[in-house]
C-alpha positions as CSV (number, residue, x, y, z in Angstrom):
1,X,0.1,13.0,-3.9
2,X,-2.2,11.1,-1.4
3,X,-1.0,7.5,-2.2
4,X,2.0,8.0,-4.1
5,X,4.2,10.1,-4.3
6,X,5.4,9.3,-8.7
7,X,8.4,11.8,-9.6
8,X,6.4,12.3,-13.1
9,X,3.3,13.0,-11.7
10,X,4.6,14.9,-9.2
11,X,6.5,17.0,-11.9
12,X,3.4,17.3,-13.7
13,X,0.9,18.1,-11.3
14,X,3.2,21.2,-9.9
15,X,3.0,22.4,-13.7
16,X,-0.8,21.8,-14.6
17,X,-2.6,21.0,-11.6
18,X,-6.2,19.3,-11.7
19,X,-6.8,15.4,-11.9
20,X,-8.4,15.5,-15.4
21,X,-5.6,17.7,-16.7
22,X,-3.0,15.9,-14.8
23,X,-4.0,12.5,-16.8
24,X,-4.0,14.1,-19.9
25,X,-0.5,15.6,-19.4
26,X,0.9,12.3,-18.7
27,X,-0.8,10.3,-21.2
28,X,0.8,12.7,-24.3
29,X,3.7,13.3,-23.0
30,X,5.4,10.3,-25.2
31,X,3.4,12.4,-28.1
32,X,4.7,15.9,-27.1
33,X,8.3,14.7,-26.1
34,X,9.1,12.7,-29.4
35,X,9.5,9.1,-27.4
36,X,6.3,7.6,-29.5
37,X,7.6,9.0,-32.8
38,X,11.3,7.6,-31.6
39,X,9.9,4.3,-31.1
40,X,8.0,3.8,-34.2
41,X,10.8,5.0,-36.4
42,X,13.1,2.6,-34.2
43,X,11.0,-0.1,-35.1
44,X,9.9,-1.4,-31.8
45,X,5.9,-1.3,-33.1
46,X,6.7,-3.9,-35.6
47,X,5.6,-7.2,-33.6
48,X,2.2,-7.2,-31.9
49,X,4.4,-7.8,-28.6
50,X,6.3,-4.4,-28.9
51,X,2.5,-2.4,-29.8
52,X,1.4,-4.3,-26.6
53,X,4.4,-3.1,-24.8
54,X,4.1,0.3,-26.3
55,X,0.9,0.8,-25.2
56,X,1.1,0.0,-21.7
57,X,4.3,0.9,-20.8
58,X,4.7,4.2,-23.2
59,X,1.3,5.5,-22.8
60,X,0.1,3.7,-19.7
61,X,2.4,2.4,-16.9
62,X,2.8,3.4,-13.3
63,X,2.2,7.3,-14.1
64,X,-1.0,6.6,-15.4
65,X,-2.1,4.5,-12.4
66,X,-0.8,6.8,-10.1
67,X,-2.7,9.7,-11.3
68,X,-6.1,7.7,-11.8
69,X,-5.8,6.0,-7.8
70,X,-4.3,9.3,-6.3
71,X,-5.7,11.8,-7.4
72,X,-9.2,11.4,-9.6
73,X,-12.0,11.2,-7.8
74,X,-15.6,10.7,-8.4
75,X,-17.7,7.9,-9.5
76,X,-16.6,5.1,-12.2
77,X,-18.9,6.9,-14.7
78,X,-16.7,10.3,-14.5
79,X,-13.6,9.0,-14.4
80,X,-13.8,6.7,-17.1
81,X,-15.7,9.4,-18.8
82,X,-12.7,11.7,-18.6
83,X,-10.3,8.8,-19.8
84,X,-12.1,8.2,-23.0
85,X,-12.1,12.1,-23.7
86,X,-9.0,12.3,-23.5
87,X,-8.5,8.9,-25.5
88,X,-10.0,10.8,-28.5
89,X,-7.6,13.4,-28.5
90,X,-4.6,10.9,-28.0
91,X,-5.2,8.3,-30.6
92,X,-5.6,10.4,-33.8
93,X,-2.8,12.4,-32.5
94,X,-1.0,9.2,-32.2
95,X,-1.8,8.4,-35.9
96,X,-0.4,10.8,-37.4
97,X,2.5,11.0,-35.9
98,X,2.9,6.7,-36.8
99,X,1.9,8.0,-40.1
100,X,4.9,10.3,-40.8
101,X,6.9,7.8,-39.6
102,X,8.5,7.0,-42.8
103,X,9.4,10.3,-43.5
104,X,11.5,10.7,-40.6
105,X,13.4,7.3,-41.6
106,X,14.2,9.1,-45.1
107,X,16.4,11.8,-43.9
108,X,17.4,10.1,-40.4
109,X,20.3,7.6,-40.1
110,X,18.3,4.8,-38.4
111,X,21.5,3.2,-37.1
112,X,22.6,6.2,-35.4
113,X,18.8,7.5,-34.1
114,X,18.0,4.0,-32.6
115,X,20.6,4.5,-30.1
116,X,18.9,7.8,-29.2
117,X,15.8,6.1,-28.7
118,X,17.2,3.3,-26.5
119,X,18.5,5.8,-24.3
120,X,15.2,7.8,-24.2
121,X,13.4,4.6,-22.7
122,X,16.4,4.1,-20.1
123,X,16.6,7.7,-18.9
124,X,12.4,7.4,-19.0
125,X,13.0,4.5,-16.2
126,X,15.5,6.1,-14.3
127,X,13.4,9.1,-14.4
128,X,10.0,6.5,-13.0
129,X,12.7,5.0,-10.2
130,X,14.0,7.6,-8.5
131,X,13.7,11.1,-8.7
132,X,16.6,12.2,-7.2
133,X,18.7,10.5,-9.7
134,X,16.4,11.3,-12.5
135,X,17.3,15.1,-12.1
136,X,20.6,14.8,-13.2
137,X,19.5,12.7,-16.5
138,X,18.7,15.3,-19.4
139,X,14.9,15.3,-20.5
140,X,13.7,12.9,-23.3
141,X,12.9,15.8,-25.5
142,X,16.6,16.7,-25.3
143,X,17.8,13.7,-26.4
144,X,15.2,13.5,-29.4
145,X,16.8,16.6,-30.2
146,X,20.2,15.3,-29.9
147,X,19.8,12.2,-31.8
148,X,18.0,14.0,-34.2
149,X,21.3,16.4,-35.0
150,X,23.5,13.5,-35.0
151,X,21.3,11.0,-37.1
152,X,19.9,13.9,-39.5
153,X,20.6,13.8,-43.3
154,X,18.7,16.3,-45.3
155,X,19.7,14.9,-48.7
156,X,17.0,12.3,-48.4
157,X,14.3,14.5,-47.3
158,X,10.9,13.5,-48.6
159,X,7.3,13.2,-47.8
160,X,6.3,9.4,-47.2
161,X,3.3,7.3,-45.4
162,X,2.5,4.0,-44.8
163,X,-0.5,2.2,-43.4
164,X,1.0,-0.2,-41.6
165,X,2.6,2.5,-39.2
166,X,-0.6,3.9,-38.9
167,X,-2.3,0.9,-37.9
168,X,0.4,-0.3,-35.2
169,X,0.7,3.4,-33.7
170,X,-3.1,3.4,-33.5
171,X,-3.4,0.5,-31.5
172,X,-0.9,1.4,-29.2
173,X,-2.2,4.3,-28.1
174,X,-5.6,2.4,-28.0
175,X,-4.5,0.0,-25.8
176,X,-3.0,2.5,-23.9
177,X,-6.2,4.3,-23.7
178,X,-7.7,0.9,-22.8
179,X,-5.3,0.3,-19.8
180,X,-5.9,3.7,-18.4
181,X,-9.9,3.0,-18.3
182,X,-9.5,-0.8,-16.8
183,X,-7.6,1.4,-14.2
184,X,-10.1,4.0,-14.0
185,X,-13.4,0.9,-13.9
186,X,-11.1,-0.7,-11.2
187,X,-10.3,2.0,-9.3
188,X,-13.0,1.6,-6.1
189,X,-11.3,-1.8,-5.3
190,X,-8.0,-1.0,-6.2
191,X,-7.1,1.9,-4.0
192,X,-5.6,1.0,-0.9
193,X,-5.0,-2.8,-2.5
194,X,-2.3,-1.7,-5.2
195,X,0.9,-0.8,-3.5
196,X,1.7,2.5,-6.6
197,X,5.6,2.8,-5.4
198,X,5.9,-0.9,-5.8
199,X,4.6,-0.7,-9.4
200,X,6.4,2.0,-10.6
201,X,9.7,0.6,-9.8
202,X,8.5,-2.7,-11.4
203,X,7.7,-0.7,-14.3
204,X,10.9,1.2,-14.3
205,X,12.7,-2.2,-14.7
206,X,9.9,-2.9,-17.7
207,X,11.0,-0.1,-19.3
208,X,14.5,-0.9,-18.7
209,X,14.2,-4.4,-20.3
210,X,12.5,-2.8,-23.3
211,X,15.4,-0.5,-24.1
212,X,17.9,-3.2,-24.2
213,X,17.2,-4.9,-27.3
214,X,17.5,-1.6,-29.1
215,X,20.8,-1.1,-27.5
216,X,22.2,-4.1,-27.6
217,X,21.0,-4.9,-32.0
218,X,24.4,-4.2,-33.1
219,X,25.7,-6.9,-30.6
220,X,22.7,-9.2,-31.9
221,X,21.8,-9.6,-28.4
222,X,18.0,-10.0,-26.7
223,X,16.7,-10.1,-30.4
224,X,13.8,-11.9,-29.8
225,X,10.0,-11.7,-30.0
226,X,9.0,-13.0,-26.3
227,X,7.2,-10.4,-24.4
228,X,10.0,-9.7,-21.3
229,X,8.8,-6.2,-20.7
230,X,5.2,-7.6,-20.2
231,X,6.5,-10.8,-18.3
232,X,8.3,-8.2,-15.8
233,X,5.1,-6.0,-15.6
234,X,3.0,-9.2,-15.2
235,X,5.1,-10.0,-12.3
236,X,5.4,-6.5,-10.6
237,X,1.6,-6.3,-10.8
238,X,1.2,-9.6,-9.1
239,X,3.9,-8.7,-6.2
240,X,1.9,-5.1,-5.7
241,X,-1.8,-6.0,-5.5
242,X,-2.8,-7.2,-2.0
243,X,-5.9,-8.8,-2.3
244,X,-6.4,-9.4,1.6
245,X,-6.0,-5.3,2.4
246,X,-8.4,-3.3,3.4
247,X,-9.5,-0.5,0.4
248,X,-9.3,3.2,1.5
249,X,-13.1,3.2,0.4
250,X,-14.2,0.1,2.5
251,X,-15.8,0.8,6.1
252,X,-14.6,-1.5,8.7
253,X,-17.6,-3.8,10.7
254,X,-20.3,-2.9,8.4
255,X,-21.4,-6.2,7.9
256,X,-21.2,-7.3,11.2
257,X,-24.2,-5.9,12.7
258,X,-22.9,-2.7,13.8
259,X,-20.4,-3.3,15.9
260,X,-18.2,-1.1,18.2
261,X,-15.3,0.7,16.6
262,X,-14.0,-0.1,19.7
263,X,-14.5,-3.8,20.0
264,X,-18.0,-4.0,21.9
265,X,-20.5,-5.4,19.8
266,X,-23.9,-3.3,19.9
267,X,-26.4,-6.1,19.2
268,X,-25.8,-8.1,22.4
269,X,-27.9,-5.9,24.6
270,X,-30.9,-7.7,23.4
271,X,-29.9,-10.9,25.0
272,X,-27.9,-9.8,27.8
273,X,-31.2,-7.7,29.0
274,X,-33.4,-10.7,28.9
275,X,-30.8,-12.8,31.6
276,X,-31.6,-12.9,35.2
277,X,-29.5,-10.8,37.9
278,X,-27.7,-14.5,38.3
279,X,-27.9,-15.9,35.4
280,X,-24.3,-14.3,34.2
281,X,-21.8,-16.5,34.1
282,X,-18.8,-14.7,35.8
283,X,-21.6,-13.4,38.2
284,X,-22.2,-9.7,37.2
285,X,-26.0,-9.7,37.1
286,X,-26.4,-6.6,37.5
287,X,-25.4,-3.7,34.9
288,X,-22.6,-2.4,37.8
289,X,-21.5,-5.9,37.9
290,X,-21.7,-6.9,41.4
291,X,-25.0,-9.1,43.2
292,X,-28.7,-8.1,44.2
293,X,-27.9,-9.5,47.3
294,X,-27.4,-7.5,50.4
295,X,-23.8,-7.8,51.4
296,X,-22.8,-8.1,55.1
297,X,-20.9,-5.0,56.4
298,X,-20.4,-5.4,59.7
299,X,-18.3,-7.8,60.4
300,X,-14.9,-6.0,60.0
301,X,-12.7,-8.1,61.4
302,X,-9.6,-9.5,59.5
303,X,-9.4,-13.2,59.2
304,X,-5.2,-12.4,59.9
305,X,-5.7,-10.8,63.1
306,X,-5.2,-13.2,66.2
307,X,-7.8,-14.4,68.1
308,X,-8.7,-12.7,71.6
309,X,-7.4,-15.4,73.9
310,X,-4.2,-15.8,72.1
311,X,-1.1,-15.2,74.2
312,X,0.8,-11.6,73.8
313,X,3.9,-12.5,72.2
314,X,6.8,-9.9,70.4
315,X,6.0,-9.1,67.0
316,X,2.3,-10.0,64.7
317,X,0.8,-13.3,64.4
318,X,-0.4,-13.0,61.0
319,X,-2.1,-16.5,61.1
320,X,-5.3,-18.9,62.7
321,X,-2.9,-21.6,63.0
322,X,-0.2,-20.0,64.4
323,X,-2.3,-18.2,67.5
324,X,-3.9,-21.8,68.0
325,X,-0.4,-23.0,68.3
326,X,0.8,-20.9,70.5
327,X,-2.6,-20.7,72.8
328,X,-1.7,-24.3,73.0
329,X,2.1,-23.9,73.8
330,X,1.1,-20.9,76.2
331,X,-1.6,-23.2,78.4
332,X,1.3,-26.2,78.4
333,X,3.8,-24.1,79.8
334,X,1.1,-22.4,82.4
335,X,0.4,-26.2,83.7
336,X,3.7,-26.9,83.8
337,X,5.1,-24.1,85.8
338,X,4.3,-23.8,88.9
339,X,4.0,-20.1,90.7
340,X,5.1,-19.9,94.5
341,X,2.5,-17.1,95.3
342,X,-0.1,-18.2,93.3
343,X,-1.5,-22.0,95.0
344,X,0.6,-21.7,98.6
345,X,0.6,-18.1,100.4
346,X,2.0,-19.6,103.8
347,X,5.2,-20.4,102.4
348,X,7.7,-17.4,102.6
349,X,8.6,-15.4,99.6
350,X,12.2,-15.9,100.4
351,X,12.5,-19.8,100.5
């Protein structure tokens, strides 16, 4: 995928390919794998907090985004077009199935199937959090399967409904519907802000904190009605959003008046070309960067080099001072010193 790479989605997109059919795939898949069905017969859409939870965790969640940022594209118009068709095929779907509810609970031991389902949501998150160690975790419609063998009792087989099932598992696909369209209306500002591999972990450990109270009711542990799941999603949404990055859409400098990619800025040339050849302050007037004014070439001579009258002495002087000095030493010396052939010639050379 071009943002995230999402084990499910990855999965999914090998099998079906295409962004609308992608979404689609992921958004059943608690319908076509039994986990939805599990849940309601489980009892975890009894409270408004667990349809919440259902909703966007079960039907939503990190897949969901994944797909919608990654790999949809288009305008908001077609994408949340494509979210609501496939809304109407989920929800009804997601009716019935709430609606035979009770007619699974006749003829499955509930005590026995609830474990099933527990374990459905916890290989689900292992599944979202890594995908190495997801493949060696049996697929949710295997355990279905399983828990459906070992929690099966035929004597008390019979056709049942109930409205309240249908009402809960309607609005928990809805919502889920709902989430995947906010996504989807969000998505131009979203993209490149919403770190996807730091939500889906975050939503692993939702999903994880969701199973437990099903595990852990024969203990009469985590039996409570405060939202944890949403809590932890609340908070892994918070840590993956940076509001300060730069979107994948946005175009860097465009509201600075077209400036240099870069780092020149293109609309000082107007008042830079109205500035004098010496009016610049680090004196480039000129467009090369160097004075109008002519520049004396023909004095050559280095300012180290000694001056003409200076004394020949081993080695270089390298400085004015130093030849002034020595001119100075050299001429006290010369007065000094007195040469025998220079002032008296009558005198002979060998006295």
């Amino acid at each position: 995928m071009s943002v995230s790479q999402h084990p499910v989605a990855l999965r999914l997109e090998r099998r079906v390919g295409g962004a609308t059919k992608l979404l689609a795939t992921v958004m059943a898949l608690p319908l076509i794998d039994g986990i939805f069905a599990a849940l309601v017969v489980a009892g975890v859409l009894a409270t408004p907090t667990g349809v919440i939870e259902t909703g966007i965790l079960i039907f939503g969640g990190s897949a969901t985004m994944a797909v919608i940022l990654a790999e949809m594209d288009g305008s908001r118009r077609q994408m949340a077009t494509s979210v609501l068709l496939i809304g109407a095929v989920i929800i009804p779907v997601a009716a019935v199935q709430a609606a035979l509810a009770p007619t699974l609970e006749g003829f499955l031991n509930l005590d026995i199937f609830e474990r099933f389902a527990g374990l459905v949501i916890l290989a689900i998150a292992a599944k979202t959090a890594s995908a190495e160690f997801g493949e060696y975790l049996p697929g949710p419609g295997v355990i279905i399967g399983l828990g459906l063998i070992a929690s099966v009792t035929p004597a008390g087989f019979s056709i049942e409904t109930s409205t309240e099932y249908v009402v809960n598992g309607t609005a928990a696909a809805a919502i889920g519907v709902a989430f995947a369209l906010l996504v989807a209306l969000l998505a131009p500002h979203l993209r490149g802000r919403v770190d996807i591999d730091r939500f889906r972990f975050g939503s692993a450990v939702a999903l994880g904190v969701l199973a437990l109270p099903i595990l852990l009711r024969p203990f009469d542990l985590m039996q409570t009605e405060v939202p944890i799941a949403l809590a932890v999603l609340g908070v892994t949404a918070l840590f993956a959003y940076d509001p300060n990055a730069a979107g994948i859409g946005d175009v860097v400098g465009d509201s600075d008046g077209g400036n240099d990619p870069e780092g020149g800025t293109g609309g000082d040339d107007g008042p830079r070309g109205e500035e004098g050849p010496g009016d610049d302050a680090d004196g480039s007037g000129s467009e090369s960067g160097q004075s109008d004014e002519p520049i004396d070439e023909g004095d050559d001579s280095d300012p180290t080099e000694p001056p003409l009258d200076a004394p020949e002495v081993p080695g270089r002087i390298v400085d004015d001072d130093v030849a002034v000095a020595a001119d100075e030493e050299g001429a006290g010396e010369s007065e000094d010193s007195t040469d025998p052939f220079a002032e008296d010639d009558s005198r002979a050379p060998w006295l």
